[in-house]
N, C-alpha and C positions, 0 to 999 in steps of 0.2 A: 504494500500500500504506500509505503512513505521509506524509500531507503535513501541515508546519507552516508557520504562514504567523501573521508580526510578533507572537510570543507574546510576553508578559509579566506576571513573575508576581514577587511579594512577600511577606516575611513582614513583618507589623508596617509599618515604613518602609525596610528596605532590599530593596531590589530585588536579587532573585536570577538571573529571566531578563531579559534586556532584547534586545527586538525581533527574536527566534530565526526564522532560516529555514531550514529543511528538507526534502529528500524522498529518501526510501528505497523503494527498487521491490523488486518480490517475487525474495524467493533472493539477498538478500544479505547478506552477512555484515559489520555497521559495529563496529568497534571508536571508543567516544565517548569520547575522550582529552582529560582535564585533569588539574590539579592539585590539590590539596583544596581543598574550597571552591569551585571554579569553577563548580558547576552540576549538575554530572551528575546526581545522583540525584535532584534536585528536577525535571530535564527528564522522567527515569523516571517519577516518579509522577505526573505530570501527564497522561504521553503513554497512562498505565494507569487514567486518569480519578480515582485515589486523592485527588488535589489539585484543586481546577481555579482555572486564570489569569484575573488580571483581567480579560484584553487577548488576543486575536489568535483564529486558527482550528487546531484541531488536529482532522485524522483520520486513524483507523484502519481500514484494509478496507471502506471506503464510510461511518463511521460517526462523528457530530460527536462527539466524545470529551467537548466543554464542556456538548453539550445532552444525550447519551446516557451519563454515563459508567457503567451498569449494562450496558449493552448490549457495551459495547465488552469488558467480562469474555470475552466468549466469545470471540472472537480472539484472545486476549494471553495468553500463560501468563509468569506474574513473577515472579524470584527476586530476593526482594530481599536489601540485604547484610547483615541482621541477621535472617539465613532461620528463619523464624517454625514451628520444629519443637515439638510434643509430646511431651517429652523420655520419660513412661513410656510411651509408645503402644508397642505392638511395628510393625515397620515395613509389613507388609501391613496390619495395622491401619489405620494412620495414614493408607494411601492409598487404600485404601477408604472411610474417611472423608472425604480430599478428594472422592473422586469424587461422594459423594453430595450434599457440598457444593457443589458445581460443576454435579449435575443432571443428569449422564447417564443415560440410560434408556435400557432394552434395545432391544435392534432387535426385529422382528416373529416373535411366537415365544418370545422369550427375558424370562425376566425382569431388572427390573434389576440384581439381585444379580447372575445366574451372568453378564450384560453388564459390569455394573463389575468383577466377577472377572478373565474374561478380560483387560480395557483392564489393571488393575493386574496381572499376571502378564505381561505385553507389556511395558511399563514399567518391571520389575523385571529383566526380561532383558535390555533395552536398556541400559537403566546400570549394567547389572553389578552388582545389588545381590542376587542370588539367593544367594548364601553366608550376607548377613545378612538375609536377608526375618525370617528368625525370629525376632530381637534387637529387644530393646528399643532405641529411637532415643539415648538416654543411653550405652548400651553400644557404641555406633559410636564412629568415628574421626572427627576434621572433614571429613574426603576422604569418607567414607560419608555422612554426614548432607548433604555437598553435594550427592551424587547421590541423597539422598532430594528435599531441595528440588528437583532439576531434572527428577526423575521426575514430581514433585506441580506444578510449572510448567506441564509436556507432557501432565498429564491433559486428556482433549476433544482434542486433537491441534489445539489453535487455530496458524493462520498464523504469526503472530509471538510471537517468543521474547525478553524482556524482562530481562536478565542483572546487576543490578549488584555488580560488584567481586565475581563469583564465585568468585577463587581467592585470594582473601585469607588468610592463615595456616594456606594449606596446605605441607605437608614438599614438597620437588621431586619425588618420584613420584608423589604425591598430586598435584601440581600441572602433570606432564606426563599424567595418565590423565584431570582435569576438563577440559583442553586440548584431548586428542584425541577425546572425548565431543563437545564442544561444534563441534567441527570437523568431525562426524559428524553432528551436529542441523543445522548451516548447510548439510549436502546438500535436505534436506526442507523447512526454515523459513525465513522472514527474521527474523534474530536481529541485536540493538541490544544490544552489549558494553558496558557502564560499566567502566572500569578509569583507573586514573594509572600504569600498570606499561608502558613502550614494548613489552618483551617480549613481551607478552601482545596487543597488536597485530599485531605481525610473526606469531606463533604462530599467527593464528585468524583476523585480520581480511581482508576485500579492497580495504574501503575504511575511511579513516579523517576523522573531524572530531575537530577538536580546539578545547575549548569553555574559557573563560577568562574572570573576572568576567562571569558569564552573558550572553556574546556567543561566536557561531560565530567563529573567529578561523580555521580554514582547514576546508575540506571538499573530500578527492583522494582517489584511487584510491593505493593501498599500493605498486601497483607505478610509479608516478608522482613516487615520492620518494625521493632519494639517499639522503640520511641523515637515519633518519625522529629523532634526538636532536638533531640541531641543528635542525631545523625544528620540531620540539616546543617549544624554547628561544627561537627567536624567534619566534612565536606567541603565548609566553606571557612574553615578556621575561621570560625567567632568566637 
């Protein structure tokens, strides 16, 4: 599903990934644990062809991410952590305009509107945004506007689900309702968690790597680990 092999990637002169090895198999659920700065989101955009690395081989669902990355769009749906909303759009709006930006086309029979209609009405119900379909995206809550990004992610219903730092400055019900969303998405998808929050591991993940000065510093199964704070700690010498 997702194999990485001896990445390396820099901005300027400091080197952010160095010599990354990876592989995620379909239907699971990775929580990518560091500390700021360690790497994660720079691994995210690279793995979503947004960047691409000096050095190594990355793919997605059969696809060279460094020689395709327009192609690999269509697998990957990405929330990144400064999720890129339309703030006057009204919210079926907005994702009806993902959709058409993204390319979907009716099935046989249908046009693409009343097609992209249904997919965003599907997506609306999923993430529980059906109260606010009608509201302006500025008029939401950070909790809503999350589940707009993760609605507009999941347009196309691509494999993999590309998540960074999704519950950041959300209030705790906000932040057990994107939780239990996202724990609902890892039944259907292979979904790649970016977080620095241990909790947000334990809550969602099955397996965990934990990335630090852009090196893999441990890659285990969730239930494989005592206590996943001190092993985060020496990992990352804290």
């Amino acid at each position: 599903m997702i194999h990485v092999e001896h990445l390396y990637k820099s901005i300027g002169k400091t080197s952010i990934l160095n010599d990354v090895c990876l592989y995620v198999g379909e239907g699971e659920v990775v929580g990518l644990l560091g500390p700021n700065g360690a790497g994660k989101s720079t691994m995210m955009k690279v793995l979503t062809g947004l960047w691409k690395a000096e050095k190594g081989r990355v793919e997605v669902c059969g696809v060279d991410v460094l020689l395709n990355p327009d192609e690999v769009h269509r697998h990957i749906g990405y929330l990144p952590e400064q999720n890129p909303l339309y703030a006057d759009m009204y919210v079926r709006e907005y994702l009806l305009f993902v959709a058409r930006m993204r390319g979907l086309t009716g099935a046989a029979g249908q046009t693409a509107q009343r097609s992209n209609s249904a997919t965003v009405e599907h997506l609306i119900d999923l993430v529980g945004l059906t109260p606010q379909a009608n509201k302006r995206i500025r008029e939401l809550s950070k909790g809503y506007k999350q589940r707009v990004g993760l609605a507009a992610a999941m347009m196309g219903d691509p494999e993999v689900l590309i998540l960074d730092e999704p519950t950041t400055g959300l209030d705790p019900n906000q932040l057990e309702d994107i939780r239990a969303l996202i724990r609902d998405l890892g039944k259907h998808h292979t979904v790649i968690l970016s977080t620095h929050i241990l909790q947000e591991v334990k809550a969602i993940c099955s397996r965990v790597i934990i990335i630090d000065h852009g090196q893999i510093r441990l890659d285990q199964p969730l239930n494989e680990i005592e206590d996943l704070e001190q092993t985060f700690k020496q990992a990352t010498h804290e």
